[in-house]
FITOR-536981 format. One record per atom (N, C-alpha, C): residue number from 1; residue in three letters; atom name; x negated, y, z negated. Coordinates in pm, 1 decimal, always signed. Atoms other than C-alpha are relative to their C-alpha. Last residue first. Layout:
R:NUM:ALA:CA:X:Y:Z
...
***
This chain:
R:154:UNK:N:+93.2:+70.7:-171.6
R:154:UNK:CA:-4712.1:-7493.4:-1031.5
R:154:UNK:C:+89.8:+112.6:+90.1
R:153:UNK:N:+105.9:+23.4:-22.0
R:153:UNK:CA:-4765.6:-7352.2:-1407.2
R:153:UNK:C:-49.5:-59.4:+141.6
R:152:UNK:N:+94.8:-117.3:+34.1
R:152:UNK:CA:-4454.3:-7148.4:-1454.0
R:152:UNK:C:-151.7:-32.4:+53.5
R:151:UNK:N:+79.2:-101.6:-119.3
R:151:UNK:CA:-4305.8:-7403.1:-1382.9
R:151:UNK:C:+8.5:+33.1:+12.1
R:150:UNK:N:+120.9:+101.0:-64.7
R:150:UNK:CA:-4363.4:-7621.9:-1704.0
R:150:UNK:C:+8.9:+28.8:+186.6
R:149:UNK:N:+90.1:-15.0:+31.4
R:149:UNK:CA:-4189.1:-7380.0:-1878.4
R:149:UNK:C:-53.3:-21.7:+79.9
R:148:UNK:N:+16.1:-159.9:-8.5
R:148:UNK:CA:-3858.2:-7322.7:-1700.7
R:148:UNK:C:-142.9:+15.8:-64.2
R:147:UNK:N:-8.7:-8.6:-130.7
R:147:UNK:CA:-3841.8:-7713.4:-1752.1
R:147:UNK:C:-62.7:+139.7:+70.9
R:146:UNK:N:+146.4:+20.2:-72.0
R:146:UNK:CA:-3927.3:-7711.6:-2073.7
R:146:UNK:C:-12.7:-49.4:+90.8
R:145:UNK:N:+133.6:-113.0:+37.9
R:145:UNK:CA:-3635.5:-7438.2:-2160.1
R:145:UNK:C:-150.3:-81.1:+81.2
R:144:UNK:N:+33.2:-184.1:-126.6
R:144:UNK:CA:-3393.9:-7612.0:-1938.9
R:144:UNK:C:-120.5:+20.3:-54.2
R:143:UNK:N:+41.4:+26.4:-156.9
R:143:UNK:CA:-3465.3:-7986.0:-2120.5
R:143:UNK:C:-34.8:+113.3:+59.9
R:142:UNK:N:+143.6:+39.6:+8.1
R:142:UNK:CA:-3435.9:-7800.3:-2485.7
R:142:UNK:C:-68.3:-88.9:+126.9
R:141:UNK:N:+14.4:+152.4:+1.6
R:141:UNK:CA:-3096.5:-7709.0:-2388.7
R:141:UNK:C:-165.7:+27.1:+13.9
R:140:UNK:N:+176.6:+12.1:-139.3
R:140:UNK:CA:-3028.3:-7358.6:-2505.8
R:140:UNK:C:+4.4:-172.6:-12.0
R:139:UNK:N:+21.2:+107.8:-61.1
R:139:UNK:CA:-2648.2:-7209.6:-2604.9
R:139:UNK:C:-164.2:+12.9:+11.8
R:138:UNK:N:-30.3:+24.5:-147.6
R:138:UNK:CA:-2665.5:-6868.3:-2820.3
R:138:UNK:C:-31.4:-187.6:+40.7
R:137:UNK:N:-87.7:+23.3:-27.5
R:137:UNK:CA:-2632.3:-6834.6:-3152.3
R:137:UNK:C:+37.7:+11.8:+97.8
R:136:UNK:N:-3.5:+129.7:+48.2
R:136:UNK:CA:-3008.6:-6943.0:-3287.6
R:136:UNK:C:+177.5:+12.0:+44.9
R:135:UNK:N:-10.5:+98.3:-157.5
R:135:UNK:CA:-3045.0:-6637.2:-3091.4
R:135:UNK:C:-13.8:-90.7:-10.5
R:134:UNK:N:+125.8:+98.1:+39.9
R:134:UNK:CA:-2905.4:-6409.2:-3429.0
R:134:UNK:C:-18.6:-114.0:+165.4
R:133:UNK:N:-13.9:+128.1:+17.7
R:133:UNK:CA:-2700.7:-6145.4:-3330.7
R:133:UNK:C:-79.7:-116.3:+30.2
R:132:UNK:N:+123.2:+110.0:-74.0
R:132:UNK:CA:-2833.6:-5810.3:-3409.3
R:132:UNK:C:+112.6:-128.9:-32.7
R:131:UNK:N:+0.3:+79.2:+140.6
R:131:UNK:CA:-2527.9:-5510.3:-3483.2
R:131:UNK:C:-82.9:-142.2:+101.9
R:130:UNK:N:-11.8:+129.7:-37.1
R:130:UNK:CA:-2568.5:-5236.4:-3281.4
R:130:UNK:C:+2.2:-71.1:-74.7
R:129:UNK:N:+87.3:+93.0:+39.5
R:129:UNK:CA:-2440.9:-4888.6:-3476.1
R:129:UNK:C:+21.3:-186.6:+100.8
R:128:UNK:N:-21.7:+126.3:+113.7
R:128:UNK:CA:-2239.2:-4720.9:-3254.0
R:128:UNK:C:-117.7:-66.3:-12.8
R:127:UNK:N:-1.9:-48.6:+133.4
R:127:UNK:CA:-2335.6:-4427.8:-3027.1
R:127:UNK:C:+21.9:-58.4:-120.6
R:126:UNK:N:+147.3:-13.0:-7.2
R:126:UNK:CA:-2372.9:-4631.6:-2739.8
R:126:UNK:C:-48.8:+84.3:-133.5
R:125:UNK:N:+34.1:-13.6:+166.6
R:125:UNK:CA:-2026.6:-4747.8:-2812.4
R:125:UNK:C:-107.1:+15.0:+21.2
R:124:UNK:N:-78.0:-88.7:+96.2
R:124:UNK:CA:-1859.3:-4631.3:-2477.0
R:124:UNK:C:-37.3:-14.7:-148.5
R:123:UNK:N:-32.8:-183.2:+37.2
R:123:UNK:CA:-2143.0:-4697.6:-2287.8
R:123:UNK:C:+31.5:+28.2:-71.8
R:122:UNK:N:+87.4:-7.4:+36.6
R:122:UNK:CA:-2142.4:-5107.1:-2349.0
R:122:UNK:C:-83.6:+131.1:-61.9
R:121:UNK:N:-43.4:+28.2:+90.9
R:121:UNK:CA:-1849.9:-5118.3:-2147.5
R:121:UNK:C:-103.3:+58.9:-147.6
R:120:UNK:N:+148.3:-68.3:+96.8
R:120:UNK:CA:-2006.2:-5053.9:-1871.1
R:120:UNK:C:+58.7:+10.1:-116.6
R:119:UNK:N:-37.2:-30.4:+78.9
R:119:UNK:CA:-1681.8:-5130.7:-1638.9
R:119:UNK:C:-77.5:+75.2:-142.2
R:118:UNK:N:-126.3:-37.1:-15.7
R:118:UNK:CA:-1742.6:-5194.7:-1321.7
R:118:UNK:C:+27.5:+79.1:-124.2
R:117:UNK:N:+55.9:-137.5:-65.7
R:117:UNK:CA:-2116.8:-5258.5:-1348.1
R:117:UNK:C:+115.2:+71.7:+45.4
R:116:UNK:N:+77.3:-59.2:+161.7
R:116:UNK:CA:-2033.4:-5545.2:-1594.7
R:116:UNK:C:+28.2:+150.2:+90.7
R:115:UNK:N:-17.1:-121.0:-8.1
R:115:UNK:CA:-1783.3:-5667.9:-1302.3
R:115:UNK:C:-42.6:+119.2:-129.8
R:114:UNK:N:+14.2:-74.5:-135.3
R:114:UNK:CA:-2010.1:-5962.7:-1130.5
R:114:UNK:C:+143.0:+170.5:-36.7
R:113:UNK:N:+107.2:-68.4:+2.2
R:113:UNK:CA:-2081.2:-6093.4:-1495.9
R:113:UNK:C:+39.9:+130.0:+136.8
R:112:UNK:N:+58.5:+61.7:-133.3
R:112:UNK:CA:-1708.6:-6128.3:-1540.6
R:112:UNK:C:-125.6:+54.7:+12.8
R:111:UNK:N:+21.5:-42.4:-156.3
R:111:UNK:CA:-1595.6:-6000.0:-1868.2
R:111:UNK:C:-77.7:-52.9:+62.9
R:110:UNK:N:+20.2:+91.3:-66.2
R:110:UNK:CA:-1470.8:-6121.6:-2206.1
R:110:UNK:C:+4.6:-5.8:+147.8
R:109:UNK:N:-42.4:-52.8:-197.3
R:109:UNK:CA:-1387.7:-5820.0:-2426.5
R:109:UNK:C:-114.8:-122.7:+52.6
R:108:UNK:N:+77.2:+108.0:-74.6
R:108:UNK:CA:-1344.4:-5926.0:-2843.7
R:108:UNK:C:+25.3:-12.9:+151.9
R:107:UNK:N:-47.7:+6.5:-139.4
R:107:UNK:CA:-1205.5:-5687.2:-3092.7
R:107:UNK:C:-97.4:-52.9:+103.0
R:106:UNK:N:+146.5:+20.5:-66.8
R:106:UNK:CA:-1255.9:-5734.6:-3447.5
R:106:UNK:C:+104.7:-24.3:+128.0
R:105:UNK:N:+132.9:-38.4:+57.9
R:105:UNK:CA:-1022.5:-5622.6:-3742.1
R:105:UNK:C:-143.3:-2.6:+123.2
R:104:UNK:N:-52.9:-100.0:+96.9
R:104:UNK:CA:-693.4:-5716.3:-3540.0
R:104:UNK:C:-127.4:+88.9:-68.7
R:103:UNK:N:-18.3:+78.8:+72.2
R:103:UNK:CA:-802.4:-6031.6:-3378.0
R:103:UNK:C:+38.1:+111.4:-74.5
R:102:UNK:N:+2.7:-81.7:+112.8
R:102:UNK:CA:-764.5:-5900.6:-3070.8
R:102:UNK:C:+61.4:-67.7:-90.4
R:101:UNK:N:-98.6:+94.7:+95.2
R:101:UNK:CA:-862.7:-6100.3:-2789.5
R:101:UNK:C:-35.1:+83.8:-116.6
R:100:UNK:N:+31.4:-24.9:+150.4
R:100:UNK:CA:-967.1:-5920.5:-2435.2
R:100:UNK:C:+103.6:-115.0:-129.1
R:99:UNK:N:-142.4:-18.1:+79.8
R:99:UNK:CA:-982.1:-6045.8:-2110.6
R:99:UNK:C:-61.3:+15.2:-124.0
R:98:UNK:N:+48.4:+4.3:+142.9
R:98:UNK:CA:-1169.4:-5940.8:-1832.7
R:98:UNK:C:+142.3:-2.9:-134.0
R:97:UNK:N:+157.9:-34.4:+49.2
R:97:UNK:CA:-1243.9:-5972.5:-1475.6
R:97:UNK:C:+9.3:+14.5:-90.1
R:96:UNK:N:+51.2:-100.8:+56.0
R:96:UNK:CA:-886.8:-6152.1:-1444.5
R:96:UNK:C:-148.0:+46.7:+2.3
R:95:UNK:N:+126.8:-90.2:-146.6
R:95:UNK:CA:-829.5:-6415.1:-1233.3
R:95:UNK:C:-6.0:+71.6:-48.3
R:94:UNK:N:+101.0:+98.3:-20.9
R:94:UNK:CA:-615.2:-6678.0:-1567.5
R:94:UNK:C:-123.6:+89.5:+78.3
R:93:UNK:N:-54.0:+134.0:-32.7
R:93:UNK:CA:-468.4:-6318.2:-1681.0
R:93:UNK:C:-109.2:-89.5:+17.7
R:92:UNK:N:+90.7:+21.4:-138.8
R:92:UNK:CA:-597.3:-6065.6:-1901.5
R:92:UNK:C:+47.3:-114.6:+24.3
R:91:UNK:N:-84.8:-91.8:-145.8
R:91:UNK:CA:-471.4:-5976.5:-2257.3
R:91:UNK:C:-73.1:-60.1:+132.9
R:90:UNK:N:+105.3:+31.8:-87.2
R:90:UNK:CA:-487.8:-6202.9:-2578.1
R:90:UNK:C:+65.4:+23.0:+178.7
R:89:UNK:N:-72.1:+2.7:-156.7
R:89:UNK:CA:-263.3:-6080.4:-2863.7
R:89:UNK:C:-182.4:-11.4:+87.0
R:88:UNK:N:-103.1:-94.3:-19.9
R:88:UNK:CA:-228.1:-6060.7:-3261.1
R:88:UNK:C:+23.1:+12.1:+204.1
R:87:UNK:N:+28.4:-15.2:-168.7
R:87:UNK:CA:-466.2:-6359.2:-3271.4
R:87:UNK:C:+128.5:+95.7:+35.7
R:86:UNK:N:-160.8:-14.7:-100.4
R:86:UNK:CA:-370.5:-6401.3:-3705.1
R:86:UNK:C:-81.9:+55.5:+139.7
R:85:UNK:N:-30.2:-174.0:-25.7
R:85:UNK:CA:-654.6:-6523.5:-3890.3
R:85:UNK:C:+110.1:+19.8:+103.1
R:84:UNK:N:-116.8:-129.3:+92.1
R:84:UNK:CA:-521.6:-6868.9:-4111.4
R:84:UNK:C:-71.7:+165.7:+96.2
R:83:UNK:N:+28.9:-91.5:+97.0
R:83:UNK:CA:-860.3:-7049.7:-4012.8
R:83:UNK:C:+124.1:+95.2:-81.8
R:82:UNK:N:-5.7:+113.6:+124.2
R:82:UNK:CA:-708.9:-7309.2:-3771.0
R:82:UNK:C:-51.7:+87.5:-164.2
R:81:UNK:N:-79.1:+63.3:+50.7
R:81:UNK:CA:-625.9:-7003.8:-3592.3
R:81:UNK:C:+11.8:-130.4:-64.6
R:80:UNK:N:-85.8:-144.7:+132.6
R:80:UNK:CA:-905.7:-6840.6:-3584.6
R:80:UNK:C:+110.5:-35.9:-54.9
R:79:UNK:N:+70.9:+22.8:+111.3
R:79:UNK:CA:-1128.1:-7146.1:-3381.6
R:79:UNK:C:+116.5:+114.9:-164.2
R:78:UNK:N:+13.0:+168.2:+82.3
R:78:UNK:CA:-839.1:-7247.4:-3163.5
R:78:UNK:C:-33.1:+78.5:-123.0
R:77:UNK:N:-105.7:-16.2:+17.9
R:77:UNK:CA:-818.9:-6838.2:-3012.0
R:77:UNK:C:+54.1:-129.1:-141.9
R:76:UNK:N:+0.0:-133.6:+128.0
R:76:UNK:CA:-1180.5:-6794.6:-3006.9
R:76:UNK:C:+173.9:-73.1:-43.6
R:75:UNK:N:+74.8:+64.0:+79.2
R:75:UNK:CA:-1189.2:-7135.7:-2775.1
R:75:UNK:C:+5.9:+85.6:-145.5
R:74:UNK:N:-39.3:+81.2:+78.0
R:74:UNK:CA:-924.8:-7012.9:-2606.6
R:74:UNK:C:-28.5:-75.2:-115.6
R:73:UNK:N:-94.3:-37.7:+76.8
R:73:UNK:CA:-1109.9:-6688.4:-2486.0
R:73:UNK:C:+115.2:-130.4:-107.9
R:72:UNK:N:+65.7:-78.2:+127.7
R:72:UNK:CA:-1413.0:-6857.5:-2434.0
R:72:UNK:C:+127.8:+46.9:-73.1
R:71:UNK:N:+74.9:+119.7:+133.4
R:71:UNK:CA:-1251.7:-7144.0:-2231.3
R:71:UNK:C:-34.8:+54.8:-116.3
R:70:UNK:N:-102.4:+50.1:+59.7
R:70:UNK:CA:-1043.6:-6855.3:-2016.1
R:70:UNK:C:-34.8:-111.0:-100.8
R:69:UNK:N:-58.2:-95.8:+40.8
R:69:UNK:CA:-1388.0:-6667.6:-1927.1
R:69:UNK:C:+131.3:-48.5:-109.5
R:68:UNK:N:+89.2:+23.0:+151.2
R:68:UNK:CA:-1537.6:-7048.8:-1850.2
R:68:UNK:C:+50.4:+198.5:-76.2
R:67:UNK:N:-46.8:+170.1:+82.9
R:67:UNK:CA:-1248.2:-7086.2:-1630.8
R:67:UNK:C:-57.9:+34.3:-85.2
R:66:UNK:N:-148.1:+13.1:+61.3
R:66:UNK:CA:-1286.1:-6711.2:-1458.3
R:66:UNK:C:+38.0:-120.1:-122.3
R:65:UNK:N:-112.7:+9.7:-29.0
R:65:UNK:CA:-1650.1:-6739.4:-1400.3
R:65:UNK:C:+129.7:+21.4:-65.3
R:64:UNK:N:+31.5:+41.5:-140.5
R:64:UNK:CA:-2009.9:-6666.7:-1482.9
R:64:UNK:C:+131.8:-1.8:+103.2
R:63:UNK:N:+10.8:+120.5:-92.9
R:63:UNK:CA:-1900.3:-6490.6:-1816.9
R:63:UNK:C:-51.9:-22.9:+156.5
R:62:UNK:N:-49.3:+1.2:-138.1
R:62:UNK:CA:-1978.1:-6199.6:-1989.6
R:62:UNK:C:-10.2:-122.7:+26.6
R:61:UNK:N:+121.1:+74.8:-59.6
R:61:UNK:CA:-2017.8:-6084.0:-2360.3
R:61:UNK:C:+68.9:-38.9:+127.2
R:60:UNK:N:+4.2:-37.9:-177.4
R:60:UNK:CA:-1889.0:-5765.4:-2558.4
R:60:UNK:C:-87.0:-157.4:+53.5
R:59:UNK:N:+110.4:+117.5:-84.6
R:59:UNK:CA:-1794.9:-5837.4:-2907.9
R:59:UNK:C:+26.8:+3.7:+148.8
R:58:UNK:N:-61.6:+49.4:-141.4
R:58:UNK:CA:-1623.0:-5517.3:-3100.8
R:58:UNK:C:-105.6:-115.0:+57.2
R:57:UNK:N:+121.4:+76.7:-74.7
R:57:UNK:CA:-1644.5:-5485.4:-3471.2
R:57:UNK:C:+51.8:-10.9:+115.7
R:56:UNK:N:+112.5:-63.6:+59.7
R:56:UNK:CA:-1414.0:-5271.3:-3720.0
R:56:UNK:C:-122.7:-60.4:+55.4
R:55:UNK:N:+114.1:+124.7:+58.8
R:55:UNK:CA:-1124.7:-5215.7:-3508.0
R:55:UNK:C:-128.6:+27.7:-90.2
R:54:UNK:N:-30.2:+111.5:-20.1
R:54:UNK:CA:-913.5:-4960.3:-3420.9
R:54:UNK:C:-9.9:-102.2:-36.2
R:53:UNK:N:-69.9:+43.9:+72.4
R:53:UNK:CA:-972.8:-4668.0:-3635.6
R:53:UNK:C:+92.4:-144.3:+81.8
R:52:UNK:N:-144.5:+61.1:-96.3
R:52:UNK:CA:-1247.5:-4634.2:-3438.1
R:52:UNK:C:+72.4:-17.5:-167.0
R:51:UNK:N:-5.1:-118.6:-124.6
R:51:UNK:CA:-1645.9:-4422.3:-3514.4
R:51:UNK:C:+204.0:-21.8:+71.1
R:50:UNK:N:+15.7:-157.9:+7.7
R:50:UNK:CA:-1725.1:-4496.3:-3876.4
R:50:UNK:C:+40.8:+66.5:+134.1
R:49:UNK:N:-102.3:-29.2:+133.4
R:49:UNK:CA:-1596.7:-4886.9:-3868.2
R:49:UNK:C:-44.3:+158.6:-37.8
R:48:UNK:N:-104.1:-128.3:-54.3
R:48:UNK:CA:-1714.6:-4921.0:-3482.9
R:48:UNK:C:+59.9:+47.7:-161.2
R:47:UNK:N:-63.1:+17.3:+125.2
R:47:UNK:CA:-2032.4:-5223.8:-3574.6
R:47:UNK:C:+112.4:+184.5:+19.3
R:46:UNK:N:+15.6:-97.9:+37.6
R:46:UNK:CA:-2081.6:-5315.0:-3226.6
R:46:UNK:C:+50.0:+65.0:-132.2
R:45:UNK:N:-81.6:-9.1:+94.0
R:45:UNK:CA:-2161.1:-5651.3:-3083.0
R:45:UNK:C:+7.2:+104.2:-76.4
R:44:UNK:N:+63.2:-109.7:+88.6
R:44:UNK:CA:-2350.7:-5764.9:-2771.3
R:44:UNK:C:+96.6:+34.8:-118.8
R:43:UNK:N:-130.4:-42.3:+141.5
R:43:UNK:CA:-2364.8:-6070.1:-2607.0
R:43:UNK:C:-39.6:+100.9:-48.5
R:42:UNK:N:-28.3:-152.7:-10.6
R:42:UNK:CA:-2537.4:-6049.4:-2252.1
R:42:UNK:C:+96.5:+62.2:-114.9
R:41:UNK:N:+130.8:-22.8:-43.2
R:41:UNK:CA:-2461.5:-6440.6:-2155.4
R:41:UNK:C:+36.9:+197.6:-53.6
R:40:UNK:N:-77.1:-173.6:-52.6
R:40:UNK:CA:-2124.2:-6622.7:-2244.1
R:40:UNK:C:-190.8:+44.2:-26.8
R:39:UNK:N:+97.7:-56.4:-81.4
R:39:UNK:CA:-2284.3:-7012.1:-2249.6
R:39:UNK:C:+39.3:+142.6:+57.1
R:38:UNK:N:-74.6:+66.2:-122.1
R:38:UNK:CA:-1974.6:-7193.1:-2422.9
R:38:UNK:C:-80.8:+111.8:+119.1
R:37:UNK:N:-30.6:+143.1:-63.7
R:37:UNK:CA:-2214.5:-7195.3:-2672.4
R:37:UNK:C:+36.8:-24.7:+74.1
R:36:UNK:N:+133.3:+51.2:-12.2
R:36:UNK:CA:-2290.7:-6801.6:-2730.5
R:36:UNK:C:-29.1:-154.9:+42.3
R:35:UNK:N:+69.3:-72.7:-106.2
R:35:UNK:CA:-1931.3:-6707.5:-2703.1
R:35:UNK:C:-141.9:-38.0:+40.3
R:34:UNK:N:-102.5:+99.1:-110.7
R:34:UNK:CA:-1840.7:-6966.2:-2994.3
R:34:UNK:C:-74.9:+72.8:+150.1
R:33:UNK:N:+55.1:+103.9:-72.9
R:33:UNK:CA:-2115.4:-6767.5:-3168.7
R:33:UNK:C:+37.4:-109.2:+100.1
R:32:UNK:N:+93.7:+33.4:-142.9
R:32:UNK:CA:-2001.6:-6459.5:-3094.8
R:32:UNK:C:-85.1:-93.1:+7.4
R:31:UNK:N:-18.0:-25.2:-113.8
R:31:UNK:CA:-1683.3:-6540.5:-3240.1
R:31:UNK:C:-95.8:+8.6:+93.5
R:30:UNK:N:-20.0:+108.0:-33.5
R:30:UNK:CA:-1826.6:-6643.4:-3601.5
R:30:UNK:C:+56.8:+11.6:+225.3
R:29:UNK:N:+168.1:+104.7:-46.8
R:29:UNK:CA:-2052.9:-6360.9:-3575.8
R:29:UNK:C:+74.0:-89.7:+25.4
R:28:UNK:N:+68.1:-61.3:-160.0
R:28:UNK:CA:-1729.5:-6106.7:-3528.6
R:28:UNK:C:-70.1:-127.9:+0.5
R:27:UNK:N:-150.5:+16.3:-95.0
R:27:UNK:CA:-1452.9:-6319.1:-3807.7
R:27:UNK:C:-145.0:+27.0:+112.1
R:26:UNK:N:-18.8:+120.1:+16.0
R:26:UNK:CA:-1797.4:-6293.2:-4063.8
R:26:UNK:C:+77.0:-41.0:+133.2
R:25:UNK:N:+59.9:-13.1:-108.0
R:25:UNK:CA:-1799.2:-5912.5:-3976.0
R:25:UNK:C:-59.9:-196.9:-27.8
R:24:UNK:N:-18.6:+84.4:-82.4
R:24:UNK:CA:-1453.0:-5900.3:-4102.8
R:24:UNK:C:-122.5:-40.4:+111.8
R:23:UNK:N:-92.5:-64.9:-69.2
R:23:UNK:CA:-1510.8:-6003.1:-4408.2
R:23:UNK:C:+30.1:+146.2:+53.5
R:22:UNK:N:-153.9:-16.1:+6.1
R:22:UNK:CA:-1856.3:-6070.5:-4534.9
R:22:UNK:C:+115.2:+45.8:+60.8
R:21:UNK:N:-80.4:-97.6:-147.3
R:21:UNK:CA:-2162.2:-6158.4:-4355.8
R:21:UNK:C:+145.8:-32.5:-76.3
R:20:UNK:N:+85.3:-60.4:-98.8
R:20:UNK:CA:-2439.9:-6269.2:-4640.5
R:20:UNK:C:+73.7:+86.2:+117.6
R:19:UNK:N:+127.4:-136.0:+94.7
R:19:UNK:CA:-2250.8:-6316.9:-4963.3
R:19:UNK:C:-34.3:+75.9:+129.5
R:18:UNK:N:-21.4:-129.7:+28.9
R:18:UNK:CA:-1938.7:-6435.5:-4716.9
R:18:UNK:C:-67.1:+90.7:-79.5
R:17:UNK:N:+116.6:-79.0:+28.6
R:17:UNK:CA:-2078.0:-6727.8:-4531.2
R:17:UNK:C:+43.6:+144.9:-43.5
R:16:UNK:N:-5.7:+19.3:+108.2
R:16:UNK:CA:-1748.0:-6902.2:-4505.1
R:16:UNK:C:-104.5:+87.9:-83.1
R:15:UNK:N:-110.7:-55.2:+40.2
R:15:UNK:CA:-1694.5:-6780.5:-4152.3
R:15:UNK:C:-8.2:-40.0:-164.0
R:14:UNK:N:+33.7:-138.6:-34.9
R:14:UNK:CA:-2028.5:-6864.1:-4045.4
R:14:UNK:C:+116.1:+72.8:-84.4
R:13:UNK:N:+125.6:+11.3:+64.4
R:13:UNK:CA:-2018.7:-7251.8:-4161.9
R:13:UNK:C:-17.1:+188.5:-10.7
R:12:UNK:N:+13.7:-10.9:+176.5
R:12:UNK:CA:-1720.9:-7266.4:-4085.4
R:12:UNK:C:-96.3:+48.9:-66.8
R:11:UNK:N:-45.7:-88.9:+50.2
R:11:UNK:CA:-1817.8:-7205.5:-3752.0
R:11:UNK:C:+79.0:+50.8:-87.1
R:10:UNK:N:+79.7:-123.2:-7.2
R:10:UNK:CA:-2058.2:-7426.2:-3727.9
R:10:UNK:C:+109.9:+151.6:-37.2
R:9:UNK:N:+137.9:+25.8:+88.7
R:9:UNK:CA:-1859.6:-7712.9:-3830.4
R:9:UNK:C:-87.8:+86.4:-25.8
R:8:UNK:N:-36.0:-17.1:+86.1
R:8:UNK:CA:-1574.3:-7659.9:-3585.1
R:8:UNK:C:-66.3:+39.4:-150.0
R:7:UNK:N:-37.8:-104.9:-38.1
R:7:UNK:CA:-1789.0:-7649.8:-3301.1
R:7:UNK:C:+78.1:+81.0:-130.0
R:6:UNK:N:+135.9:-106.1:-18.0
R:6:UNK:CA:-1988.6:-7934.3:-3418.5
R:6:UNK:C:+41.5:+175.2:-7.7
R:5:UNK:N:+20.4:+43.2:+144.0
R:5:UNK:CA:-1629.7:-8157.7:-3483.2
R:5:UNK:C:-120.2:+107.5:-33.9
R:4:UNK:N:-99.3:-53.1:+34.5
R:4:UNK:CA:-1515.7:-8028.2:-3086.2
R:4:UNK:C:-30.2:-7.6:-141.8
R:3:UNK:N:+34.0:-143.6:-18.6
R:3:UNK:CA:-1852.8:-8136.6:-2973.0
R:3:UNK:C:+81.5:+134.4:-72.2
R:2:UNK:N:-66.6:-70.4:-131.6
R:2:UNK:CA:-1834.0:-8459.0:-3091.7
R:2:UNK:C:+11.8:+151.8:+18.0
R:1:UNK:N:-102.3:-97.8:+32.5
R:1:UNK:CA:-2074.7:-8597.3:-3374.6
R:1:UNK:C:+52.4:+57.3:+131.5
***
């Protein structure tokens, strides 16, 4: 199966899931799992529907670089729009430390590891309920991990 067919696949899979994560916190998980594959690190996700009349979920996660910043954001952008959700606007240029993608219901900030400490993001909903995302939705290659195991022991 190709990566692009997987990608798709899974996050159907999330977005359909509406006993368990109904609309729009379906729209968030499916996002932070894209985020979680294309290896965004430090995901966090905030349930804002008692504290914003903005949004009703925000997804905070960070990239290594600019490219893989602009991959995440496109990648959100693909996955919603084959879905019918509308991408009302995606801010931050290609060099940006951070771009956001507002899906309208769920708001999604895509920052540079090297400007977390710029921005702390993370602050402003400290008072918001966290919402757990599962770590079956993050990237792992079963090489790294028993690699990172096995030294440990020399």
């Amino acid at each position: 199966m190709d990566e692009k067919n997987f990608t798709t696949q899974e996050v159907e899979k999330i977005m359909n899931d509406v006993k368990n994560l109904p609309y729009p916190i379906n729209m968030a998980m499916s996002c932070a799992w894209i985020l979680g594959n294309l290896k965004g690190v430090n995901l966090n996700m905030f349930n804002l529907q008692e504290k914003s009349s903005l949004c009703d979920y925000t997804v905070v996660a960070y990239a290594t670089n600019h490219r893989q910043a602009q991959a995440m954001s496109l990648e959100i952008e693909r996955q919603m729009k084959k879905r019918g959700q509308k991408v009302y606007s995606i801010e931050g240029s290609r060099d940006a430390d951070w771009t956001l993608v507002d899906l309208g219901d769920v708001i999604i900030h895509i920052l540079l590891e090297t400007a977390r400490e710029s921005y702390l993001l993370e602050e402003l909903w400290s008072d918001c309920q966290k919402v757990q995302i599962p770590s079956e939705y993050y990237f792992s290659n079963e090489n790294e991990d028993l690699e990172s195991t096995s030294k440990e022991y020399f």
